[in-house]
N, C-alpha and C positions, 0 to 999 in steps of 0.2 A: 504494500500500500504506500504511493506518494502524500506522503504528507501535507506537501505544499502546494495540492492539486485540493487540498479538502480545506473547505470553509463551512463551520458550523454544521460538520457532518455531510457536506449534499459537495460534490465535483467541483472543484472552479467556480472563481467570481462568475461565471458565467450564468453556475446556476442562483446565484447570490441577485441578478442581475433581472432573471427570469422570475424570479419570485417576488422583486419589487416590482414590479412592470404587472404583477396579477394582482398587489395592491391596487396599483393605479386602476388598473380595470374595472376591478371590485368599487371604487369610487365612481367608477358611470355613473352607478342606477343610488349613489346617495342623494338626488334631487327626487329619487319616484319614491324612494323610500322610508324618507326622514323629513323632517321638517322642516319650513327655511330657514332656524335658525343652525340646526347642525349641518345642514349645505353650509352656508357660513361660515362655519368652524373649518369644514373640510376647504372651502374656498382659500380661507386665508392657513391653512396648512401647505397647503398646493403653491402659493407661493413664496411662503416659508422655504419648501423642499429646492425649486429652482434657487431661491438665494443661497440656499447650502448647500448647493451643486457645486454652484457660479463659483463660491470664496473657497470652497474645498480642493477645488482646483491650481488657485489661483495659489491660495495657502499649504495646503498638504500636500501637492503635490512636485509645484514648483517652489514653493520654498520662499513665496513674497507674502506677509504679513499686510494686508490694506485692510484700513481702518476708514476708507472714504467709499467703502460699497455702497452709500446710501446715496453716495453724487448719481451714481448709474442705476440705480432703481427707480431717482425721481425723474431723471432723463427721460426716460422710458416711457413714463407715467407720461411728461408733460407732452412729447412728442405725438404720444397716442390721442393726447387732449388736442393738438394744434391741429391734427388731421380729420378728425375726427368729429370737432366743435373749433371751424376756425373762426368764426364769424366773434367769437368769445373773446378771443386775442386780437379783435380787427382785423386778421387776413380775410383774402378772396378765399371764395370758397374752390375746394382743394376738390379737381375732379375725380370721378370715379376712375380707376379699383382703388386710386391712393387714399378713400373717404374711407373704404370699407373696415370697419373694425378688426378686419382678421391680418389683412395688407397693413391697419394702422401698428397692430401688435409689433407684426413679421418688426415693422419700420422703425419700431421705439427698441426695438434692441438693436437696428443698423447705428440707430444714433447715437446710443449709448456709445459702440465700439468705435466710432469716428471720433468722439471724445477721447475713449483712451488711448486710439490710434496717435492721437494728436500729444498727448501729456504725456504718452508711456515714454518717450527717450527721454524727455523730462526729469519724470518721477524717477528712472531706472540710474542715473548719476546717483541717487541716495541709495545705500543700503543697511539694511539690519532695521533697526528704529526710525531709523531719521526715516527711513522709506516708508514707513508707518504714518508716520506723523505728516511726512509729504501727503500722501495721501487725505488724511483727515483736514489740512488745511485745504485741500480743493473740493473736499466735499462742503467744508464753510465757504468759499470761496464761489463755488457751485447755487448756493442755496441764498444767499445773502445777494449776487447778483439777480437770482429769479424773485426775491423778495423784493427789492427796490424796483424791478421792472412791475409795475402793477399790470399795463397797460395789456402783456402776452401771457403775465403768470395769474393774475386774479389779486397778487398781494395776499395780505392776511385775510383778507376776503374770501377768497378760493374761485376755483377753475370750476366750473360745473360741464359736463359732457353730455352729451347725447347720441350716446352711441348704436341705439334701437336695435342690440340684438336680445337684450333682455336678462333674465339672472340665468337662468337654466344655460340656454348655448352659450353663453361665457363660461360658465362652469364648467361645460364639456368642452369648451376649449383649451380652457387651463389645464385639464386633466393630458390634453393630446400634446399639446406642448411639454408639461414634466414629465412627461415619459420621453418625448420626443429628447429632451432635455439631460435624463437621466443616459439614454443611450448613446447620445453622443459625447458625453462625457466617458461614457465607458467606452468606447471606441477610443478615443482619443489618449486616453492613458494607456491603451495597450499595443499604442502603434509609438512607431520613431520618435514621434512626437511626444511621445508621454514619457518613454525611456527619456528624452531631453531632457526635457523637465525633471524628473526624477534625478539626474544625471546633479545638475547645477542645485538643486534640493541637496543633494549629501553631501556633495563637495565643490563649490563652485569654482573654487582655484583651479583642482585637478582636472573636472570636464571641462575647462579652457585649455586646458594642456593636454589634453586627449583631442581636439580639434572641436569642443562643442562650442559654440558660438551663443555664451549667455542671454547676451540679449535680443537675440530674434527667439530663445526658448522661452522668454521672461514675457517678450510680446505678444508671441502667439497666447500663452496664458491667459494674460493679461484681456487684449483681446476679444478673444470666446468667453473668460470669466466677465465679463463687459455682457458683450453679447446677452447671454441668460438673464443677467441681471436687469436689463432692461428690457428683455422681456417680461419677466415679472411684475416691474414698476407698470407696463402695459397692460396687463391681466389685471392690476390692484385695480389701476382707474377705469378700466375697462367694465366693471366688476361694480367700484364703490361710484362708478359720474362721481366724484367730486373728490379733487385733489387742492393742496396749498403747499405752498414752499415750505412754512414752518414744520406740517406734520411727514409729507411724504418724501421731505427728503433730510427727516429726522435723527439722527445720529444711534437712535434707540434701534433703527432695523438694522443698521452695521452690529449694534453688541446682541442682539435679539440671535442675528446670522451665527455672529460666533460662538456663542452660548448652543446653541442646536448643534455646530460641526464639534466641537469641543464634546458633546455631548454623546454623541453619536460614535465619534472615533475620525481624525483626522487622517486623509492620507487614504482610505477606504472609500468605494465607491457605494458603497451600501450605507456608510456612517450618517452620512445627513436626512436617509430615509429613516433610522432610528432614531437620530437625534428631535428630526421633526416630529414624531410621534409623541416620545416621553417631552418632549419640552410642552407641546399643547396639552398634555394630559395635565403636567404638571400644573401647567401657568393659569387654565381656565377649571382644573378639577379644585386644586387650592385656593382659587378665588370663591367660588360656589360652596368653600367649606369654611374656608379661615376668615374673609372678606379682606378687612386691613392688614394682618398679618401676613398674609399668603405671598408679599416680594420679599418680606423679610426670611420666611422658611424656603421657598422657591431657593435665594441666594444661598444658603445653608446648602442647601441640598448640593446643589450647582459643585461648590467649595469642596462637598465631601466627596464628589466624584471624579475631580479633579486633582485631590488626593491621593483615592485608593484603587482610580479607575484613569490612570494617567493616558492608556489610549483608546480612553471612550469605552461606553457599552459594548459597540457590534466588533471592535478592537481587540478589548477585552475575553469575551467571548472563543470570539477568532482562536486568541494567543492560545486560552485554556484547552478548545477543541483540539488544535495541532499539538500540544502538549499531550493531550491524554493519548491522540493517537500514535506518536512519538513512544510514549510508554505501552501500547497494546504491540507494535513493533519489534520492541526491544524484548517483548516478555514471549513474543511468539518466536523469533529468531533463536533466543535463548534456550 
């Protein structure tokens, strides 16, 4: 038995991959079957799981810490607004398929990725912290500009959309996209590309001195983590008609993201599908119990896992599975 072909008992990330993806599926029929408000919960889970795809990526696998995911989530959001409800921001109106909600989405994560296309040589001069922190000043930087523009953002007033597909087929759209979303992320880390990446994640000295080229690894990342991320922000607004600079591109969905992949297991393609799970369990189950206390225990909890469960739940898990079966090997050879 290969060890390192078994994840949590069942062959290869593969099957790790296939089993998230009959989540996702299993989430169709939660609009025929639940209520609106737990469509809702699943709604804003779903893009939960694309934002801790997007930074899982970006973070666990290549090895760049951003703290300004919430520049490219609101992106995304406002983009989907401009196209979608231009007349809102003053533009002409934006002909058909660029109006249509679905082409709006595709377009709020192209926008995103032109942003980071444009900042990533930028941002990439900084490393370790300071690249952190670069980041988190462009998502203030980001948000502070769409705040003073009242005239395209709404100001503290907010963006109102009218995007007329309704709550249901947005929901099944969101569902097609995180899966869609999930998969290519899993692709991606198992091709050249992800080996890069991984490459300059362990040693970034040494894969420049094996010929890998940091920074087209870091871009690409960078990039597709872009990419997702603003599709997400698209789906929120797509989802809630009504976005503002203050809440949607709020610094609380950058720690919200990391809190989930932290959660789940960094590094792991399955992690942020765990991490989203127990994090909404936690954060709406402890609210409904504790009321006020429930960020103070939530935090607690967070702390203890981060502790005793240093890589994540599905991490976690993983290590103990290939250990035990490491030990049924040794005691069968023996």
């Amino acid at each position: 038995m290969r060890t390192e072909r078994f994840t949590l008992g069942v062959p290869s990330s593969k099957r790790t991959v296939a089993a998230s993806l009959v989540v996702l599926a299993a989430m169709l029929v939660v609009p025929f079957v639940t209520t609106p408000y737990y469509t809702g919960l699943a709604m804003t889970a779903l893009v939960f799981l694309m934002l801790g795809v997007s930074w899982n990526l970006l973070a666990g696998y290549a090895g760049q810490i951003s703290l300004g995911h919430a520049a490219f989530f609101g992106l995304g959001a406002y983009v989907a607004a401009w196209l979608t409800t231009p007349a809102a921001a003053g533009l002409p109106a934006i002909p058909f398929p660029l109006s249509h909600p679905i082409v709006a989405l595709v377009l709020g994560g192209v926008g995103a990725a032109l942003v980071a296309l444009v900042t990533g040589p930028v941002m990439f001069r900084l490393r370790g912290h300071y690249f952190a922190i670069g980041t988190l000043a462009l998502a203030a930087i980001i948000r502070l500009v769409l705040t003073d523009k009242r005239s395209i953002s709404g100001g503290s007033t907010g963006y109102y959309l009218n995007a007329g597909m309704g709550e249901i087929p947005t929901y099944l759209l969101t569902v097609v996209v995180a899966a869609l979303a999930t998969v290519g992320v899993y692709l991606v880390v198992n091709s050249r590309l992800g080996l890069g990446m991984r490459a300059i994640h362990d040693d970034e000295t040494a894969a420049s001195g094996l010929g890998v080229d940091p920074l087209r690894y870091k871009m690409y990342a960078f990039l597709i983590s872009a990419f997702i991320a603003g599709l997400a922000g698209a789906a929120y607004a797509l989802n809630s008609l009504y976005i503002n600079p203050t809440s949607t591109l709020a610094v609380t969905w950058t720690v919200d993201t990391l809190v989930i992949v932290i959660l789940g297991g960094m590094g792991t393609v399955a992690g942020p599908l765990f991490g989203t799970v127990v994090f909404m369990v936690i954060d709406n189950g402890l609210t409904s119990v504790l009321g006020g206390l429930a960020t103070t225990v939530e935090g607690v909890i967070i702390i203890l896992v981060v502790i005793f469960l240093p890589d994540g739940i599905y991490g976690s898990l993983k290590s103990y599975v290939a250990g035990r079966n490491e030990s049924d090997d040794a005691a069968t050879s023996g």
